[in-house]
C-alpha positions in Angstrom: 90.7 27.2 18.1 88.1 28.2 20.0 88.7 30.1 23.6 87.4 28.2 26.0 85.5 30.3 29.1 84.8 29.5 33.2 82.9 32.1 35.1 80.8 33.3 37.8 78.8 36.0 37.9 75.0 37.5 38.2 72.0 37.2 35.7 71.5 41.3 34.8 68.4 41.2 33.2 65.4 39.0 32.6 66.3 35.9 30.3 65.1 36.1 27.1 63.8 33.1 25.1 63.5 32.7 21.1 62.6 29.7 18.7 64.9 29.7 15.2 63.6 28.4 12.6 64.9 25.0 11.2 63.5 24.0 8.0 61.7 21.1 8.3 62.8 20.1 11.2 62.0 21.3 14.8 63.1 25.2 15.6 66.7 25.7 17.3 65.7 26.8 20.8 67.9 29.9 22.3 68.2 31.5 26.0 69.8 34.3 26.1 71.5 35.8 29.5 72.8 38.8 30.1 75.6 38.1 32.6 78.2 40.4 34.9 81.0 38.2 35.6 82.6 40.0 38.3 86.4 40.0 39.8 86.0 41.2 43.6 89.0 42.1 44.6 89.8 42.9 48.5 91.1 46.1 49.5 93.5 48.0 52.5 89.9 48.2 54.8 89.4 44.5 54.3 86.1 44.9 51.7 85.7 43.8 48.8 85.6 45.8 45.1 85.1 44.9 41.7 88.1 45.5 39.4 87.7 44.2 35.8 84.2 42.8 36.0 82.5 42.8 33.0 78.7 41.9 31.0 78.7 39.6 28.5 75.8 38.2 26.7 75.6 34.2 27.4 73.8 32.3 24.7 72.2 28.7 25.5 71.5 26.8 22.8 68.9 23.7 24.2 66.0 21.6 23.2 65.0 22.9 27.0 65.7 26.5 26.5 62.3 27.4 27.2 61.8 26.0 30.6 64.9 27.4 31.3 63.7 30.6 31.0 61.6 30.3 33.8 64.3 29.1 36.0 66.8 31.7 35.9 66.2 34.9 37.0 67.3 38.0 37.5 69.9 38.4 39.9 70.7 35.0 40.1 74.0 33.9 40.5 75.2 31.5 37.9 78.7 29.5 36.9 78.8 29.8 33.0 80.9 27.4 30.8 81.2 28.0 27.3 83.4 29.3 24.7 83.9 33.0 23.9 82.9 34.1 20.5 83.2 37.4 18.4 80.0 38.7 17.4 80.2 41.0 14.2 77.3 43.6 13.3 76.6 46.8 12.0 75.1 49.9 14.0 72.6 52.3 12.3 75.4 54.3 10.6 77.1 51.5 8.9 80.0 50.8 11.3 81.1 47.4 12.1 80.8 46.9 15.6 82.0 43.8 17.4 81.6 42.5 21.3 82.3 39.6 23.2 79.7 37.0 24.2 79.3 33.2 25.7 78.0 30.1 23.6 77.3 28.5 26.9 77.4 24.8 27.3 76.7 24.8 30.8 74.9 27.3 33.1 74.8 26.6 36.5 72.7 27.9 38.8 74.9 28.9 42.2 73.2 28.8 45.7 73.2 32.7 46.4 69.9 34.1 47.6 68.2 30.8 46.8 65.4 30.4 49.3 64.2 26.5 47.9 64.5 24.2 45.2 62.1 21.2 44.3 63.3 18.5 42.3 61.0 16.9 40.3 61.3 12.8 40.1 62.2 11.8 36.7 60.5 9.1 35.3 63.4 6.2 34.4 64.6 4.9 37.7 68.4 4.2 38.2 69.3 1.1 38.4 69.3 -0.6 42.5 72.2 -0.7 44.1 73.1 -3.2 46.3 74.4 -1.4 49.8 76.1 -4.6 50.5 78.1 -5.3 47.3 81.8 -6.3 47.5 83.7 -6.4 44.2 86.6 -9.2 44.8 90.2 -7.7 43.8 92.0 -9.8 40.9 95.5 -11.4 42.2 96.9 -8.3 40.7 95.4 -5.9 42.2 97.4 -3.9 44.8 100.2 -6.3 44.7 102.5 -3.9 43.4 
């Protein structure tokens, strides 16, 4: 069972984007963040310190990685939801090393230091809705 994760915390360095190979098919497209996920923590004085923050690598697997990776930035302050995964290597010497990182289903960008955001119109409308629509309540309803 996988361990499921929820945090917040700022983008560290610049995003990096990568196409995987696929066979046939179209490559896997991957974003990869380098995230601190901080735990500010107030104090006696009434400020604020980190105790317990942490970096972890956030990896975003999407069809839309790539224009992703002009979105985030560094810096940035983003909510992450993912699962936490155990990544396994080996260094140049031969030991096994292992760290802690994100497969991110979600990364949310948070309003900190955002100056403006443009929306682009996307091209299937929504369906109308009528303002003045009144849905009648069955003879059940609310006659508990």
């Amino acid at each position: 069972m996988a361990t499921y994760f929820w945090g917040e915390g700022n983008i560290g360095t610049k995003p990096e984007y990568r196409e995987i190979a696929n066979g046939n098919n179209d490559p896997r497209r991957l974003l990869r963040l380098n995230v601190y996920f901080d735990n500010s923590i107030p104090n006696r004085a009434g400020e604020y310190e980190d105790r317990g923050g942490f970096w972890a690598g956030v990896d975003l697997w999407h069809k839309d990685a790539e224009h992703y990776s002009t979105l985030y930035t560094k810096g940035m302050r983003v909510l992450v939801v993912g699962r936490m995964i155990m990544e396994k290597w080996e260094d140049d010497k031969g030991n096994e090393c292992r760290t802690m990182k994100v497969r991110a289903d979600r990364v949310g960008i948070l309003p900190h230091r955002v100056d403006r955001v443009f929306m682009v119109v996307q091209e299937r409308s929504a369906p109308e809705v009528d303002e003045q629509m009144h849905i009648p309540l069955s003879a059940n309803d609310g006659a508990h």
